[in-house]
N, C-alpha and C positions, 0 to 999 in steps of 0.2 A: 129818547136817549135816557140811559140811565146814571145816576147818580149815585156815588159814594156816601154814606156819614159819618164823619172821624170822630170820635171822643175819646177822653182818656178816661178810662173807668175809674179812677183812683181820683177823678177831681169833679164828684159827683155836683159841684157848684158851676163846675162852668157851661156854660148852653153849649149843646152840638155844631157845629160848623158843617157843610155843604158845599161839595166843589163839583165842578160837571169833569167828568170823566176826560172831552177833549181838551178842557184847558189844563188837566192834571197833564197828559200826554204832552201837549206843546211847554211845559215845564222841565219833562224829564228829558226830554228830546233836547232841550236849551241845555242841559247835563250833559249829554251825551255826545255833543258835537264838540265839548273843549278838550283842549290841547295844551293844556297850563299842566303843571307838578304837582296841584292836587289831585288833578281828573287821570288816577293811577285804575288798574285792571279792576282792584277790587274794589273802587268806591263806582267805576260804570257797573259792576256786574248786577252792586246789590242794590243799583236803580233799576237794572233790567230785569229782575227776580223780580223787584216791588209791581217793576209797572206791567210784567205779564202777568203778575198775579190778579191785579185788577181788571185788567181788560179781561183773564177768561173768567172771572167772577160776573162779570157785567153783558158778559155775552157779546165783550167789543173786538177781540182779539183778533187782524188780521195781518199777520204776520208783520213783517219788518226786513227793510232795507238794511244792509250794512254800507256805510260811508263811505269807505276804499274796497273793494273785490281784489283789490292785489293785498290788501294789507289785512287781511281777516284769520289770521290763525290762532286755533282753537287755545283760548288762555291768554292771549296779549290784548295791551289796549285797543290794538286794531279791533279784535272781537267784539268788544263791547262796545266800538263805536259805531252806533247803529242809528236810526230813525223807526220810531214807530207810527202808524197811521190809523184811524178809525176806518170802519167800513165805509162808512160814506164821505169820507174824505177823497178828491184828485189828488190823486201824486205823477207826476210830470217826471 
């Protein structure tokens, strides 16, 4: 599996950090499933921008569930409430 490494170039002091790719996913996934007034269209979108950016960067990207099938139209929160899975992840 591959791994990400985040640093912020402007804080050439601080050491690099390392996260595995699937526990970024069950992070954003923990985003993506709430239903609170901050979890609005545009703060799931531009989890789901981040986190397929990573998976196709990583070679992990296998597509993704949406939450409701009745509630998925293109632009509302429904859309953006999704699940993503690694390839070698079961999804049930």
């Amino acid at each position: 599996m591959k791994t990400i490494k985040f640093s912020k170039p402007t804080e050439a002091s601080m050491p690099k950090k390392t996260i595995k790719v699937d526990q970024l996913i069950l992070k954003a996934n923990f985003q993506l499933i709430r239903t609170d007034k901050t979890a609005s269209a545009d703060y799931k979108q531009g989890i789901c921008q981040s986190i397929e950016s990573v998976l196709h960067a990583t070679g992990n990207y296998n597509g993704f569930q949406f939450l409701n099938n009745d509630d998925c139209e293109h632009g509302t929160v429904g859309y953006w409430s999704r699940c993503y899975s690694m390839p070698h992840w079961s999804v049930y």
